[in-house]
Structure formats: C-alpha cells, structure tokens
TORVEXLO-609497 format. One record per residue: residue in one letter; z, x, y negated of N, C-alpha, C in turn. Coordinates in steps of 0.2 Angstrom, whole numbers, padded with zeros to 4 digits, always signed. Layout:
BEGIN
aZXYZXYZXY ...
// end
This chain:
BEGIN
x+1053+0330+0481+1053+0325+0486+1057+0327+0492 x+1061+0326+0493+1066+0324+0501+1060+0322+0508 x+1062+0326+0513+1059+0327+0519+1060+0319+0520 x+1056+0317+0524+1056+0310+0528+1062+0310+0535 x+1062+0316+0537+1069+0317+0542+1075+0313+0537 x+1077+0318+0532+1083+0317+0527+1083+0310+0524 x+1077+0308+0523+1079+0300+0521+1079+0296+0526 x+1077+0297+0534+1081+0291+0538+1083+0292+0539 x+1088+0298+0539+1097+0299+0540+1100+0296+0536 x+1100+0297+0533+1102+0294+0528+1104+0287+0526 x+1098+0285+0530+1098+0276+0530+1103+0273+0536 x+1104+0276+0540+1107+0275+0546+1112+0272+0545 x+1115+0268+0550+1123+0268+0547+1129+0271+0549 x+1133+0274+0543+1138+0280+0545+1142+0280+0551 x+1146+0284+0553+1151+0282+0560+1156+0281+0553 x+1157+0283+0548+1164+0283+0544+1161+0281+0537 x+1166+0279+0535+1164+0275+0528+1163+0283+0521 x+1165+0286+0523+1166+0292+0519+1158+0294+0520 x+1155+0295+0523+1150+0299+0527+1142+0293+0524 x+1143+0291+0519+1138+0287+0516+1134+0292+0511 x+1128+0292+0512+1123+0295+0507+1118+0292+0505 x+1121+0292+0497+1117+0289+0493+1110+0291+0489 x+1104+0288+0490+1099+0293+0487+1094+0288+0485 x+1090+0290+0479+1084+0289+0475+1080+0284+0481 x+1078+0276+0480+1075+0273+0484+1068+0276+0482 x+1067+0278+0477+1059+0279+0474+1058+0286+0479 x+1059+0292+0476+1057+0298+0480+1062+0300+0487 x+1068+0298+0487+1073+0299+0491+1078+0305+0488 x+1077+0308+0482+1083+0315+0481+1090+0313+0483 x+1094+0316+0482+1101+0314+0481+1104+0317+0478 x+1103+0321+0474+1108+0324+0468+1104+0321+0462 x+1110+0319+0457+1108+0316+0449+1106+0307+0450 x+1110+0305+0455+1110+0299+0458+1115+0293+0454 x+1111+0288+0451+1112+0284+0448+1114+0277+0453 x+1119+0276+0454+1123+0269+0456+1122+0265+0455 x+1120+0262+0447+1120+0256+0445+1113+0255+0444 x+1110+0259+0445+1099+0257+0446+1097+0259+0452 x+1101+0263+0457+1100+0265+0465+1092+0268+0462 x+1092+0273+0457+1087+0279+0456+1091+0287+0453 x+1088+0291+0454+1089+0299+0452+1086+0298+0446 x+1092+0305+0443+1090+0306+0433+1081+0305+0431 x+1076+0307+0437+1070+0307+0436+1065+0303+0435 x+1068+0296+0442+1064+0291+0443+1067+0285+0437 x+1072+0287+0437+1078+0283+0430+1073+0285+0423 x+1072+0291+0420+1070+0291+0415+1062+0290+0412 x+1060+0289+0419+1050+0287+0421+1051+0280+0421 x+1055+0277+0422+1056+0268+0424+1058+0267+0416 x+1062+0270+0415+1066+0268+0409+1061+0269+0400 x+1056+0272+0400+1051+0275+0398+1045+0270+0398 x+1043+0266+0406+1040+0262+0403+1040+0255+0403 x+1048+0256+0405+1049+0248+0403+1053+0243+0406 x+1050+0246+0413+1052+0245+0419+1060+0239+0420 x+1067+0244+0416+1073+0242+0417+1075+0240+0412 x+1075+0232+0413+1079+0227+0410+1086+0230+0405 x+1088+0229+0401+1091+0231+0395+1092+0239+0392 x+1086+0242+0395+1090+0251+0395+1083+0253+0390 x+1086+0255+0382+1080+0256+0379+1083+0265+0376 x+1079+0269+0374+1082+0274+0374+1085+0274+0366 x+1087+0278+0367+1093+0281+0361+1091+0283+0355 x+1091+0282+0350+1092+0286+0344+1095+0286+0336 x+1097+0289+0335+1103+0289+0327+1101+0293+0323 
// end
C-alpha cells in the first residue's frame, strides 16, 4: 500500500506532460500498472478472479 502523501502527488496535475504518474486507483502502487483497467498486476488479478472485469476470464490449454 502507497503512502497517502504519494498518492495525492500523484493526482495533481503535472507542470509537463511527461511528468504524469500512473498508479493503481484501488491500493495506489505504481509499478505493474495496467493502462487498460487503471489497476496493478495485484488488484487485476483479485478483480479478475472474481469476476469483477468484463471479458477477462483466465487462461487455459
């Protein structure tokens, strides 16, 4: 879990467009940050697990 300092920096908005930080709306991480569901590999695989994310069912062959 990401301090509460780190996650409203975070939210702010940047002086430069480069300077944007992406992070986990659920816990706030920012490494293993998924783009297209705006969650980290963690909170992706607990959402996804139970059901949570429309079209995403897990894998197997």
């Amino acid at each position: 879990m990401a301090r509460t300092s780190i996650i409203v920096r975070s939210q702010r908005t940047p002086k430069f467009k480069s300077r944007v930080v992406r992070r986990c709306f659920k816990c706030g991480r920012g490494r293993g940050y998924m783009r297209d569901f705006d969650l980290c590999r963690i909170c992706f695989r607990e959402e996804a697990q139970q059901g949570h994310l429309p079209g995403v069912k897990k894998s197997s062959w």
